[in-house]
C-alpha positions in Angstrom: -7.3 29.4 6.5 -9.1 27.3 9.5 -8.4 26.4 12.6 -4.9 25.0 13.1 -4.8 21.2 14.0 -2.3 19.6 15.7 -0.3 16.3 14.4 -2.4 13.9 16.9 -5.4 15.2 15.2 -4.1 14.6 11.9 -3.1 11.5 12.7 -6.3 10.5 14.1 -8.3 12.3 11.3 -6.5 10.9 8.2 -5.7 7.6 9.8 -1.9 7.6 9.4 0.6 7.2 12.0 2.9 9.8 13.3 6.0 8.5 12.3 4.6 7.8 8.5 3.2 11.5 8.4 6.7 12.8 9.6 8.2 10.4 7.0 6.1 11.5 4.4 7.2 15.3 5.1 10.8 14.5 4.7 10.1 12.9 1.5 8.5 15.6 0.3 4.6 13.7 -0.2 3.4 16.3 2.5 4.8 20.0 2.9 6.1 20.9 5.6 3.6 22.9 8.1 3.4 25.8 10.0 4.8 26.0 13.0 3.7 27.6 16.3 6.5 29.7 18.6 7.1 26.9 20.4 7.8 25.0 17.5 4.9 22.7 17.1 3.6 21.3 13.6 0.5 23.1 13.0 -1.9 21.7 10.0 -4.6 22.7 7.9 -7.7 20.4 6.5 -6.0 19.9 3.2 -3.3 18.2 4.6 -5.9 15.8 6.1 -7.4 15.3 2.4 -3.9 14.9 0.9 -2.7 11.9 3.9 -6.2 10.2 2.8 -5.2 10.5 -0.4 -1.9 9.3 0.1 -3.2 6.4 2.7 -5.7 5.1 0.0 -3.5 5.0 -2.6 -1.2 2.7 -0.6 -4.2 0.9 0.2 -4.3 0.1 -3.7 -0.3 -0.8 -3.9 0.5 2.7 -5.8 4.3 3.5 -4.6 5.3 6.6 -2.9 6.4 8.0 -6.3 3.0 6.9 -8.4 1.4 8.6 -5.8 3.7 11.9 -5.8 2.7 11.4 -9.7 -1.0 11.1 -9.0 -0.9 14.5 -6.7 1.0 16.1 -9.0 -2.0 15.3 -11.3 -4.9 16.1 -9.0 -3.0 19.4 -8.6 -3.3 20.0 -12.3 -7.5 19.0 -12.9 -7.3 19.8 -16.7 -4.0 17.7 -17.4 -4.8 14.4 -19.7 -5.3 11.5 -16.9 -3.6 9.2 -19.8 -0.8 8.8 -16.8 -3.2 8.0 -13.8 -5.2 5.4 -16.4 -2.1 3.2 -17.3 -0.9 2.8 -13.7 -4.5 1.8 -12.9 -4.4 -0.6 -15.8 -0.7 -1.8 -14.4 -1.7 -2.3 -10.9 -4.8 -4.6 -12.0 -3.0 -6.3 -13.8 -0.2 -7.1 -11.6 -3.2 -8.1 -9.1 -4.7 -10.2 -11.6 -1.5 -12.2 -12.1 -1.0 -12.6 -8.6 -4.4 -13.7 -8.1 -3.9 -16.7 -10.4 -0.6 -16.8 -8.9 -2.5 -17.5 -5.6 -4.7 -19.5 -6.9 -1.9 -22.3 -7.8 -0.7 -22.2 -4.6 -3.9 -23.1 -3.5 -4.3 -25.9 -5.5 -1.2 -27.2 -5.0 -1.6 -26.5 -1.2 -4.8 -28.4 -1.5 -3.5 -31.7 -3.1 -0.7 -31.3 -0.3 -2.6 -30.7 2.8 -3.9 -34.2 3.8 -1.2 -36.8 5.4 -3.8 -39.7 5.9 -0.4 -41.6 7.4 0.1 -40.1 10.1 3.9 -40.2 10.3 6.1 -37.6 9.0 8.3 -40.0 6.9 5.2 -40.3 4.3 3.4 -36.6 4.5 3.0 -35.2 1.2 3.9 -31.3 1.7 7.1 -32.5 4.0 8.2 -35.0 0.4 7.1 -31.7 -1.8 9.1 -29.5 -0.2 12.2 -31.7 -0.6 11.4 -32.4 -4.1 12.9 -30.6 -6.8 10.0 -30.3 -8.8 7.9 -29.0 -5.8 5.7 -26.6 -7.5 3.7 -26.7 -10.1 3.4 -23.3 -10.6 
């Protein structure tokens, strides 16, 4: 085991907050550390890998229970990744459909963006808004 580091380190180190790495012990996403006589969390490197872990996965929109799944899985290296594939698959394409869906707001925004009268009475997104057939989307 190495050198004990302390919950400011990990934090710093693993780029998650304190309050998010105490959250994620009471969920159960990180297990519960040492602790010194005077009752302070003591950590190892491998809880460092495992908040990284944890961070990036949130970084791809994996919830905290995909990503209990997805350790559960690295913990396990010779378990099919059939599991870890198809929420990969799911999460593109849920980006991919929010990406067009982006992409109509856009458009729409863009055909709504210029008021060349200059008077709220006649601007476009203001009559758009009000409309019941606002977007086309």
């Amino acid at each position: 085991m190495g050198k004990p580091i302390t919950i400011g380190v990990l934090a710093r180190e693993s780029g998650v907050n304190l309050e998010t790495i105490r959250f994620y012990e009471r969920s159960g996403l990180l297990p519960p550390p040492q602790r010194s006589d005077s009752g302070y969390r003591h950590y190892q490197e491998v809880d460092v890998r495992r908040l990284r872990f944890i961070r990036r996965g949130r970084e791809l929109g994996f919830s905290l229970e995909e990503i209990r799944s997805l350790l559960d899985l690295a913990a396990h290296p010779e378990s099919p990744c059939d599991a870890a594939d198809r929420m990969a698959r799911e999460h593109l394409d849920a980006i991919e459909a929010r990406i067009r869906d982006l992409q109509n707001m856009r458009a729409e925004l863009s055909k709504l963006a210029d008021c060349h009268s200059g008077h709220a009475e006649h601007c476009r997104l203001l009559e758009a808004l009000d409309s019941r057939e606002c977007c086309n989307h």
